[in-house]
N, CA, C and O atoms as CSV, one atom per row, in Angstrom:
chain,resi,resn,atom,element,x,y,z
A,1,UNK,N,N,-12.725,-9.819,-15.174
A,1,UNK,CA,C,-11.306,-10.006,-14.938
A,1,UNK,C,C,-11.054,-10.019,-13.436
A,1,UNK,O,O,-11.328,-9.027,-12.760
A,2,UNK,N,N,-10.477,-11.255,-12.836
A,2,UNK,CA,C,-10.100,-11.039,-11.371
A,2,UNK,C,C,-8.770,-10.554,-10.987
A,2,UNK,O,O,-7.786,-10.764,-11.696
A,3,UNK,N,N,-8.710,-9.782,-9.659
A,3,UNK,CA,C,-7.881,-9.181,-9.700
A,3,UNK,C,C,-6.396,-10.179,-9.241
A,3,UNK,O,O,-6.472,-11.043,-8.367
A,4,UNK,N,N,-4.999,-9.852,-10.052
A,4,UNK,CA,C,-4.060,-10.983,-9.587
A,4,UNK,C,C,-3.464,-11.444,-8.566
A,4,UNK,O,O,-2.887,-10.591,-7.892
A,5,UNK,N,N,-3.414,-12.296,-8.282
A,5,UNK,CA,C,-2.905,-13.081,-6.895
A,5,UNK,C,C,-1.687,-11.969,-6.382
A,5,UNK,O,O,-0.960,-11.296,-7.113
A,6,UNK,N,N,-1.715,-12.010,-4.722
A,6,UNK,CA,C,-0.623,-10.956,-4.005
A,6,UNK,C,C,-0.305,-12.088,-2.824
A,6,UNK,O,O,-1.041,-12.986,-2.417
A,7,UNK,N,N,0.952,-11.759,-2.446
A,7,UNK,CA,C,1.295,-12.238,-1.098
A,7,UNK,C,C,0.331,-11.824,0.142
A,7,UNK,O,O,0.282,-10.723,0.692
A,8,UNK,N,N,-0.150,-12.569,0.332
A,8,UNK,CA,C,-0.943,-12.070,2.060
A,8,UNK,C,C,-0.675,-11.007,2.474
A,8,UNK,O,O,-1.657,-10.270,2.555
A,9,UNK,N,N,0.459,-10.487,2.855
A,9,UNK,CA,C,0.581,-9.524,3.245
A,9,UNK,C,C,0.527,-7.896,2.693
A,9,UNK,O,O,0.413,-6.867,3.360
A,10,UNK,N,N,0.651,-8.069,1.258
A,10,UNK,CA,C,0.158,-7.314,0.306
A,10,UNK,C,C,-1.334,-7.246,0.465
A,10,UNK,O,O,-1.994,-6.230,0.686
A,11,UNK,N,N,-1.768,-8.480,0.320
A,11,UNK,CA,C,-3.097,-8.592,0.090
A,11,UNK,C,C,-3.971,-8.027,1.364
A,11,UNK,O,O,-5.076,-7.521,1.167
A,12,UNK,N,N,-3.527,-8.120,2.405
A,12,UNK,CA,C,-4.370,-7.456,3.336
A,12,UNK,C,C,-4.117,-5.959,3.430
A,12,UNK,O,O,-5.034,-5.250,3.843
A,13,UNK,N,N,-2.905,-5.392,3.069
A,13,UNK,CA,C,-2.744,-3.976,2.936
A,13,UNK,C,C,-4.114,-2.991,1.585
A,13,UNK,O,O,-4.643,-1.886,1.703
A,14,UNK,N,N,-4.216,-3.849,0.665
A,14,UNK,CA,C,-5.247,-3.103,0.142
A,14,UNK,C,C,-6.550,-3.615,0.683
A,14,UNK,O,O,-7.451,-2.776,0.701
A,15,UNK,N,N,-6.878,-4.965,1.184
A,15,UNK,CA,C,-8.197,-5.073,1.618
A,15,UNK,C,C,-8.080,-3.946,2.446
A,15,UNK,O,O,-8.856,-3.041,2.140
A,16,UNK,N,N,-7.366,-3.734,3.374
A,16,UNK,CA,C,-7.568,-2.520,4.224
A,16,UNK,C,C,-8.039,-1.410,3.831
A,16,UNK,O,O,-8.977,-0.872,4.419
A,17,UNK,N,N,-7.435,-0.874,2.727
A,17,UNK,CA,C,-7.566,0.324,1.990
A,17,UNK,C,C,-8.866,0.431,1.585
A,17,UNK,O,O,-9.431,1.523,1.530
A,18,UNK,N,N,-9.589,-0.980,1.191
A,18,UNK,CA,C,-10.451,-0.830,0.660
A,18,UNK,C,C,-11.791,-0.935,1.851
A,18,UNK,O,O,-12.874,-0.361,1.728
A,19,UNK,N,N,-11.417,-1.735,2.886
A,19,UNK,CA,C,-12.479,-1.538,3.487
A,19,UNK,C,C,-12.231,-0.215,4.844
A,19,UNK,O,O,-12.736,-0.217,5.967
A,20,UNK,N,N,-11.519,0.563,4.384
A,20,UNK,CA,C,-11.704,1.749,5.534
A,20,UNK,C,C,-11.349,0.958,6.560
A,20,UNK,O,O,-12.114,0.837,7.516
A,21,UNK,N,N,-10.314,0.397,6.522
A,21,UNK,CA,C,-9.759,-0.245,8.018
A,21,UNK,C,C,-8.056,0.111,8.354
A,21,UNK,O,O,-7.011,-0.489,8.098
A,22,UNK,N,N,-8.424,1.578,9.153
A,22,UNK,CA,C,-6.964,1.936,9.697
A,22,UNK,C,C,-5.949,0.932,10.382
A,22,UNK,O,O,-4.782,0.712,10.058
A,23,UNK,N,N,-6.824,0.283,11.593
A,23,UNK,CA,C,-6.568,-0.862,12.372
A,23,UNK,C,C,-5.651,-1.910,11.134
A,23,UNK,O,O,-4.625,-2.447,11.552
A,24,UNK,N,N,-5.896,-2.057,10.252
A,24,UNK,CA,C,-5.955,-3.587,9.400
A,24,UNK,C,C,-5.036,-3.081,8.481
A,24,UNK,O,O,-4.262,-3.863,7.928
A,25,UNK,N,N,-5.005,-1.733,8.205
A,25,UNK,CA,C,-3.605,-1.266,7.585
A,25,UNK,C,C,-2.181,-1.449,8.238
A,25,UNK,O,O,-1.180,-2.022,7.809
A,26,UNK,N,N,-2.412,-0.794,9.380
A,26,UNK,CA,C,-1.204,-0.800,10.497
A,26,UNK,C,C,-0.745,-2.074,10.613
A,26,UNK,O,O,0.371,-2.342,10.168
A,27,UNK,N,N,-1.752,-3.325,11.398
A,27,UNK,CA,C,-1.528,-4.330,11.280
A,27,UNK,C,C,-0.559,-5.097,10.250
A,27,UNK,O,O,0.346,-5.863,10.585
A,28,UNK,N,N,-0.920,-4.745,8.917
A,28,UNK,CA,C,-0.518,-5.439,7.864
A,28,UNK,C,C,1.505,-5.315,7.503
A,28,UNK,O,O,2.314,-5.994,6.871
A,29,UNK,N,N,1.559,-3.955,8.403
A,29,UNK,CA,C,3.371,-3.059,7.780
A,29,UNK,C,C,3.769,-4.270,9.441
A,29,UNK,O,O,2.955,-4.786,10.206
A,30,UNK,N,N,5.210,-4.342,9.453
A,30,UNK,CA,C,6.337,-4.864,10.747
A,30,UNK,C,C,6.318,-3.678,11.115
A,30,UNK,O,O,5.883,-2.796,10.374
A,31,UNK,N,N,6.966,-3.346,12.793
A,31,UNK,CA,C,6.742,-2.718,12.973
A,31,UNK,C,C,7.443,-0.967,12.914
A,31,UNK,O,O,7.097,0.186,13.170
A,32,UNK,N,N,9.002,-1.979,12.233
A,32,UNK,CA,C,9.884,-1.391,11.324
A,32,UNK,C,C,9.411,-0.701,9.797
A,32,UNK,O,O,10.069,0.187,9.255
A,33,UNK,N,N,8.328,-1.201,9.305
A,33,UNK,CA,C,8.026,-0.866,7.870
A,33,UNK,C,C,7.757,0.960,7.888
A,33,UNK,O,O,7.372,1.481,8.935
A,34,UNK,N,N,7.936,1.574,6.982
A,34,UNK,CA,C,7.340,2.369,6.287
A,34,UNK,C,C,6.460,2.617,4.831
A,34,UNK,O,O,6.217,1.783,3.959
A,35,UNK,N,N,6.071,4.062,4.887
A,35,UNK,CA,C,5.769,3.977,3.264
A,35,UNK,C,C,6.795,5.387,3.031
A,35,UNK,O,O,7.253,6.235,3.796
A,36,UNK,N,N,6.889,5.111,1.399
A,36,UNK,CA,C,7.423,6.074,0.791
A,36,UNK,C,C,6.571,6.623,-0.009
A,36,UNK,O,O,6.121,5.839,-0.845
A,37,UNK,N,N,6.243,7.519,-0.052
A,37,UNK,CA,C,5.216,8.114,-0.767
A,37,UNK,C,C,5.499,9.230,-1.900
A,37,UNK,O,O,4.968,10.316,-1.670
A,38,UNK,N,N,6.218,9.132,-3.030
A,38,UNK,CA,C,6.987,9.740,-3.572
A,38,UNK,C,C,7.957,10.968,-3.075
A,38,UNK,O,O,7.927,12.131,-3.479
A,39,UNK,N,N,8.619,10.529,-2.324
A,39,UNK,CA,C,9.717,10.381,-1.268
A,39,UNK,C,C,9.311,11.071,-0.055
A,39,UNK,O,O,10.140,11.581,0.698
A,40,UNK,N,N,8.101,11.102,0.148
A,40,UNK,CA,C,7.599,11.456,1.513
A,40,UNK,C,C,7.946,10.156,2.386
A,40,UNK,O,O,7.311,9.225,1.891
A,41,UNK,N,N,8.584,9.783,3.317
A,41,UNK,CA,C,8.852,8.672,3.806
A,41,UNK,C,C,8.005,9.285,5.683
A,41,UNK,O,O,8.108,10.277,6.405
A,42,UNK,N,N,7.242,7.975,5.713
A,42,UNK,CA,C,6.664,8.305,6.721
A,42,UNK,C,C,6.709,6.468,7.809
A,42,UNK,O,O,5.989,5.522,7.489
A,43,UNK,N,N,7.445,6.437,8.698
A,43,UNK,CA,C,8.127,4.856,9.541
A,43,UNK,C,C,7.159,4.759,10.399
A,43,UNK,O,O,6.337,5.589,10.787
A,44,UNK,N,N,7.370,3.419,10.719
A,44,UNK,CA,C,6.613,2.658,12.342
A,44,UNK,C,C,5.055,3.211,11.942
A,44,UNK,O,O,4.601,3.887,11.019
A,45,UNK,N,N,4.594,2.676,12.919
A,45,UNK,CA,C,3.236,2.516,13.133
A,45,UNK,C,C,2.755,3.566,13.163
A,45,UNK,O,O,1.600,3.632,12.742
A,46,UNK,N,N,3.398,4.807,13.655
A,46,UNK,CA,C,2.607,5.888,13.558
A,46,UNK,C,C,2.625,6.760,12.389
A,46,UNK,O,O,1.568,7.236,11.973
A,47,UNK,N,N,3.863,7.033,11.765
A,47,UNK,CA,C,4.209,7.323,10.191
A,47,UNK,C,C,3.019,6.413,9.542
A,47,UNK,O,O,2.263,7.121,8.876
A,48,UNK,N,N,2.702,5.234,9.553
A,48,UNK,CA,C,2.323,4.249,8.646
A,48,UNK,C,C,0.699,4.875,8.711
A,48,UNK,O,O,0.011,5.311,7.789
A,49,UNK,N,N,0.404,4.747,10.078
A,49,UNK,CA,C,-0.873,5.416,10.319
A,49,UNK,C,C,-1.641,6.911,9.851
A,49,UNK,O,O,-2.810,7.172,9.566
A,50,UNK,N,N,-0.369,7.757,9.920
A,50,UNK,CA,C,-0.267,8.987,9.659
A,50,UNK,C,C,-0.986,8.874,8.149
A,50,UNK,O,O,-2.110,9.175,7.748
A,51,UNK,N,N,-0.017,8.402,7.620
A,51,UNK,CA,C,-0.105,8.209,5.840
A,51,UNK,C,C,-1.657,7.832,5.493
A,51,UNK,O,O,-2.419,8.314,4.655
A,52,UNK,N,N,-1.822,6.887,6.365
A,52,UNK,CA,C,-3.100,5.703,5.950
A,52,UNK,C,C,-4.336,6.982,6.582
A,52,UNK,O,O,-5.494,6.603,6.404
A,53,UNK,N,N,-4.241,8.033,7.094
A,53,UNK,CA,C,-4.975,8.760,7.779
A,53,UNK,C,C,-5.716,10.159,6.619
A,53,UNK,O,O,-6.781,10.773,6.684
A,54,UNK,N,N,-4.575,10.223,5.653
A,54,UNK,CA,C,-4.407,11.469,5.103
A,54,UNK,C,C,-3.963,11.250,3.701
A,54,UNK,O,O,-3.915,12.164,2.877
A,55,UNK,N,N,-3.653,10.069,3.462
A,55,UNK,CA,C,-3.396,10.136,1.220
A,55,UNK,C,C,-4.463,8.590,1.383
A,55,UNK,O,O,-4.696,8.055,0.299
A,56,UNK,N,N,-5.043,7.942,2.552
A,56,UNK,CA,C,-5.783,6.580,2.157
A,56,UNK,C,C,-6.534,6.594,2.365
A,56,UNK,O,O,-7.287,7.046,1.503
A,57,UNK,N,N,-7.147,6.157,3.627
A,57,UNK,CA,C,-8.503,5.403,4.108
A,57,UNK,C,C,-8.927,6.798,4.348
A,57,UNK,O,O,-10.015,7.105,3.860
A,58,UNK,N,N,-8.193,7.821,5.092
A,58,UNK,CA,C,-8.878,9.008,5.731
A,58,UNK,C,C,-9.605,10.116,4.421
A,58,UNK,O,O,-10.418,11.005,4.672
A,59,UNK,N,N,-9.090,9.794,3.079
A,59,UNK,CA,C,-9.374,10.141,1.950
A,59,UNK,C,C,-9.804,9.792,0.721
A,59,UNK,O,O,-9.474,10.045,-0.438
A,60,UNK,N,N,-11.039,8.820,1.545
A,60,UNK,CA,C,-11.683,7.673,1.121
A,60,UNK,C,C,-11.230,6.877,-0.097
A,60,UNK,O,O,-11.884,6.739,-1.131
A,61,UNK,N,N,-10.236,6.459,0.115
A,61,UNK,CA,C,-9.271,5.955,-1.195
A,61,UNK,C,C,-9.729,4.541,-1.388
A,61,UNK,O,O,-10.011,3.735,-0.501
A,62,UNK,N,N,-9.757,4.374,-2.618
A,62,UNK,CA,C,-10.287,2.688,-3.024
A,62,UNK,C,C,-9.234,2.618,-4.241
A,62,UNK,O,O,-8.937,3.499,-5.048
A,63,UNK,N,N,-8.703,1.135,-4.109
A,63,UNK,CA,C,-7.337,0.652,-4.705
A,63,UNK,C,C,-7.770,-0.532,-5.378
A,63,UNK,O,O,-8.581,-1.288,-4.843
A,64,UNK,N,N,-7.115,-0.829,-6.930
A,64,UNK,CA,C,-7.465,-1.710,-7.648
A,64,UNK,C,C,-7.005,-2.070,-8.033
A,64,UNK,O,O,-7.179,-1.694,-9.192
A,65,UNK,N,N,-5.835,-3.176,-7.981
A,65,UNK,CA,C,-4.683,-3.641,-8.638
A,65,UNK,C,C,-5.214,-4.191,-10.117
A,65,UNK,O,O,-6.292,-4.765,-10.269
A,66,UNK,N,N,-4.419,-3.957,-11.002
A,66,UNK,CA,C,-4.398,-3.981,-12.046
A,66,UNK,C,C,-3.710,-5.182,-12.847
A,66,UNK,O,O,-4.080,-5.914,-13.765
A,67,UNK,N,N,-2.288,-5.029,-11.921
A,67,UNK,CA,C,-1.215,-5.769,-12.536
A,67,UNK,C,C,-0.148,-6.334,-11.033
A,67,UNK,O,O,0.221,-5.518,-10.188
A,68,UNK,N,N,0.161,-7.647,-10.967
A,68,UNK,CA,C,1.479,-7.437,-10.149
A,68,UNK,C,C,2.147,-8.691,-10.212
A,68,UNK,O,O,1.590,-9.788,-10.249
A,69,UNK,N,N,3.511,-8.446,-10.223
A,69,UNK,CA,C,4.051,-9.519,-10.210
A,69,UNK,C,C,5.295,-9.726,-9.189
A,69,UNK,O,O,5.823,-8.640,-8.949
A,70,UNK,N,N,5.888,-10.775,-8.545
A,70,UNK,CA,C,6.244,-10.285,-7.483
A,70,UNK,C,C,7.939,-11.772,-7.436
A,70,UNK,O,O,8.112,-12.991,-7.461
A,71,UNK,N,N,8.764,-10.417,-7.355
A,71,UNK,CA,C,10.603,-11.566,-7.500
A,71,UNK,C,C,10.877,-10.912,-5.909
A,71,UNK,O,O,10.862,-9.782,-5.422
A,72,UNK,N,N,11.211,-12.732,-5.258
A,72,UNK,CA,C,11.684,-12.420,-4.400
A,72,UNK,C,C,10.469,-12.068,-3.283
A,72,UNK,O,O,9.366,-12.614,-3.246
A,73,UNK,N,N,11.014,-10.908,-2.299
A,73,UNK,CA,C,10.304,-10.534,-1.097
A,73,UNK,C,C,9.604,-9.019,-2.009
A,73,UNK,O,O,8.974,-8.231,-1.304
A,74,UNK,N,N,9.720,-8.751,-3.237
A,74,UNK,CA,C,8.746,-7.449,-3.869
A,74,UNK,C,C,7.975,-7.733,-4.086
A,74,UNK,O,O,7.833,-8.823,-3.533
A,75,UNK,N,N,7.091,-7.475,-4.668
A,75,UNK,CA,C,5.312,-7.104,-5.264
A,75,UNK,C,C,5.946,-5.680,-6.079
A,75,UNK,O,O,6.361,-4.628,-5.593
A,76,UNK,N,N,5.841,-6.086,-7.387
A,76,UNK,CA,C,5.287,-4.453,-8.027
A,76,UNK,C,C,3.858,-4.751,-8.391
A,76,UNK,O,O,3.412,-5.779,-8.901
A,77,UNK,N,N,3.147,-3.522,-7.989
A,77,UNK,CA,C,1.993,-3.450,-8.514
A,77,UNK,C,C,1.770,-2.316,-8.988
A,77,UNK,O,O,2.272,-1.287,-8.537
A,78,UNK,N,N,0.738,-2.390,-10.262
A,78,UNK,CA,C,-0.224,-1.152,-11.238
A,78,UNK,C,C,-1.329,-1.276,-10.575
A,78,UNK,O,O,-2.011,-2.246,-10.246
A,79,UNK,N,N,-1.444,0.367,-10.357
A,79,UNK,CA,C,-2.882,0.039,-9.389
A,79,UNK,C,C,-3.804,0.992,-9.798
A,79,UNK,O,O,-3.185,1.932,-10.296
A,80,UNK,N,N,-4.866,1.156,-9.813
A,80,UNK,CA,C,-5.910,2.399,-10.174
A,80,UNK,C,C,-6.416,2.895,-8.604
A,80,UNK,O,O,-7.047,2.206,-7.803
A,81,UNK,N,N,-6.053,3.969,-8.466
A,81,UNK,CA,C,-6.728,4.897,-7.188
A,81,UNK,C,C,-7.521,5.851,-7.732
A,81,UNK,O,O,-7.508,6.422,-8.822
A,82,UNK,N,N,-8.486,5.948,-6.397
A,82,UNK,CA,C,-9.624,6.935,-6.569
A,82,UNK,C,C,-9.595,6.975,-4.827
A,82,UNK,O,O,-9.680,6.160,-3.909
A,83,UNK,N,N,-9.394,8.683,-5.020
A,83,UNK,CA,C,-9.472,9.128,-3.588
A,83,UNK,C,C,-9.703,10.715,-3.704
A,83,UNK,O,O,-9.835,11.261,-4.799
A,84,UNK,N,N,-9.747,11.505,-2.314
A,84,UNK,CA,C,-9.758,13.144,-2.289
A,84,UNK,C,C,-8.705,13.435,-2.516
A,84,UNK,O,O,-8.604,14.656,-2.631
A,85,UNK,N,N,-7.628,12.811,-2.676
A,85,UNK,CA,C,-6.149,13.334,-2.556
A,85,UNK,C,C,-5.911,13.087,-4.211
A,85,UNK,O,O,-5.885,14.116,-4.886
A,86,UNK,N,N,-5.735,11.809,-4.909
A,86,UNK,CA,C,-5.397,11.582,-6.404
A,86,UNK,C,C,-5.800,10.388,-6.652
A,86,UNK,O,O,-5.907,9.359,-5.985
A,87,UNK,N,N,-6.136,10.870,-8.389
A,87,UNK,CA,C,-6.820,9.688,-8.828
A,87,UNK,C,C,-6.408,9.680,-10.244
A,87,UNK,O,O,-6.418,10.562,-11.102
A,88,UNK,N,N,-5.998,8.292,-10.255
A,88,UNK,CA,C,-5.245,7.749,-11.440
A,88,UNK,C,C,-4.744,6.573,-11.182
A,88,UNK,O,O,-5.059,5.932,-10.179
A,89,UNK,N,N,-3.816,6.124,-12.165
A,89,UNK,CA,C,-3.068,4.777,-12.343
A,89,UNK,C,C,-1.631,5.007,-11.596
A,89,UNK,O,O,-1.006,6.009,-11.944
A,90,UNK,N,N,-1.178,4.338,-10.808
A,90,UNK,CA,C,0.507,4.591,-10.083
A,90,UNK,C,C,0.961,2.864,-10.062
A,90,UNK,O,O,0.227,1.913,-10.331
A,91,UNK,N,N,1.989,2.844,-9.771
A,91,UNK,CA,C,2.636,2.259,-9.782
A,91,UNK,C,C,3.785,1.814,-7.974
A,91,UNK,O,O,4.733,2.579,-7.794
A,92,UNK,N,N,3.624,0.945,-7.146
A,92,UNK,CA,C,4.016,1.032,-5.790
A,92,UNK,C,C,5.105,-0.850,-5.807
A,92,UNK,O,O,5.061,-1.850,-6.523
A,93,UNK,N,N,5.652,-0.567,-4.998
A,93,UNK,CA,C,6.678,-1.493,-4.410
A,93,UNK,C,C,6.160,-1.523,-3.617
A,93,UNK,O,O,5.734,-0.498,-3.086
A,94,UNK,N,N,5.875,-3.148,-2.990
A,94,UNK,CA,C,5.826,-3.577,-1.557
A,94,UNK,C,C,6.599,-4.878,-1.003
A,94,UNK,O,O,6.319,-5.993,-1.445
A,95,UNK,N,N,7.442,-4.715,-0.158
A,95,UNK,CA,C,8.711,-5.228,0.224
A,95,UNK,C,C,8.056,-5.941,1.343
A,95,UNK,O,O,7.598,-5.219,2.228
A,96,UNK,N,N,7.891,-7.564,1.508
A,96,UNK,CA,C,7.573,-8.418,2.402
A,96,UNK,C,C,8.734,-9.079,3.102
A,96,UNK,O,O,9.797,-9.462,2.615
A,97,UNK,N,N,8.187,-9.146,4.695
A,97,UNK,CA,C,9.204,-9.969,6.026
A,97,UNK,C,C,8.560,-10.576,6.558
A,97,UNK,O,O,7.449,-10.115,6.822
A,98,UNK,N,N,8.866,-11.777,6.950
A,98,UNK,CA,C,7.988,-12.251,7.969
A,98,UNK,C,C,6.285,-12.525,7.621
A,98,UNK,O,O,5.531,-12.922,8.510
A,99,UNK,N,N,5.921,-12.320,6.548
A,99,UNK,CA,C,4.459,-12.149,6.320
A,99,UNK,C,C,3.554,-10.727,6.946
A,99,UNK,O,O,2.381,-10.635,7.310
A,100,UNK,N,N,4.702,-9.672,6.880
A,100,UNK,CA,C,4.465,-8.430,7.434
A,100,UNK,C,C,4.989,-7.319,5.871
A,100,UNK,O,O,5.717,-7.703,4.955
A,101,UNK,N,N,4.694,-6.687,5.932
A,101,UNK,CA,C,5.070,-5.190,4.677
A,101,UNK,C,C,5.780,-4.758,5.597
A,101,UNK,O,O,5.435,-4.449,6.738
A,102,UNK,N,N,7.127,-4.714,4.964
A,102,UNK,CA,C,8.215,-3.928,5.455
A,102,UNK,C,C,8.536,-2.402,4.650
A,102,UNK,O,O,9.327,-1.642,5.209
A,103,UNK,N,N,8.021,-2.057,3.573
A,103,UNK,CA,C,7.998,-0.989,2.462
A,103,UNK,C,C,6.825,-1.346,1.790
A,103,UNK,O,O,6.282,-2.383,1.409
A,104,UNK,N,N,6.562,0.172,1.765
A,104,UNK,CA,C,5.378,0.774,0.779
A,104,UNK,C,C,5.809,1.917,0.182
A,104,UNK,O,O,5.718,3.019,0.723
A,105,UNK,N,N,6.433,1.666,-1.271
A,105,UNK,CA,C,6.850,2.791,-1.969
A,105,UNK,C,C,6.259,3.182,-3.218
A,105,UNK,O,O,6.147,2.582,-4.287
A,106,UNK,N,N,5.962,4.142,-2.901
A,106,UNK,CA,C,4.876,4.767,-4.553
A,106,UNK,C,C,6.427,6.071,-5.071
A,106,UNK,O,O,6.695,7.174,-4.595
A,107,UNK,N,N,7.202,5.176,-6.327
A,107,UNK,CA,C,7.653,6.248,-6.440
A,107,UNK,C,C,7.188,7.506,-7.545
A,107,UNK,O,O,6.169,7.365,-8.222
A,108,UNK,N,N,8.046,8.746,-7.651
A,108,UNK,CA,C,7.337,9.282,-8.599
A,108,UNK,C,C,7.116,9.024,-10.040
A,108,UNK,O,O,7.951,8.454,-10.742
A,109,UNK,N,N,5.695,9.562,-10.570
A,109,UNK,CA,C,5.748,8.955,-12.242
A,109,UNK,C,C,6.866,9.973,-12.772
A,109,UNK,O,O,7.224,11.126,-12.533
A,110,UNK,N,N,7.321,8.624,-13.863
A,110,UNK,CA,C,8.646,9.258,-14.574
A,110,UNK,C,C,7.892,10.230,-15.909
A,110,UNK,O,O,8.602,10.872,-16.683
């Protein structure tokens, strides 16, 4: 099963994830973007970094989209994580500008 087509800019946010590339994460958000991290909201490049330091790449996290479909400038995606921090199936919003991630929101499971 291949995994489903994402906007570029989606799409380089998990290659990142997946290849341990802090650089290529940052890159991927404007420089306005944040993530929300079940309402941990962490902005700009250094929030973004922060995050990507300590629930992602820094916690050897590998991401597997599952499912996504995308209205408009969203992406929802089902994703399977495996990391030091949590591992399971979640569910994240990613809000595209410009061919940049303007939001990364994992909200909480209901």
């Amino acid at each position: 099963m291949s995994e489903p087509q994402l906007p570029q800019a989606v799409q380089r946010l998990v290659d990142a994830i997946n290849a341990a590339d802090t650089e290529a994460f940052v890159a991927a958000f404007a420089n306005d973007g944040y993530v929300d991290d079940w309402g941990r909201v962490l902005s700009g490049p250094a929030g973004v970094r922060s995050w990507a330091e300590t629930d992602a790449i820094g916690a050897g996290a590998r991401m597997t989209v599952l499912e996504a479909s995308t209205s408009d400038d969203v992406t929802e995606l089902r994703f399977g994580w495996s990391s030091r921090v949590f591992n399971g199936e979640s569910t994240a919003f990613a809000t595209v500008r410009d061919d940049r991630v303007t939001a990364f929101r994992i909200p909480p499971h209901a």
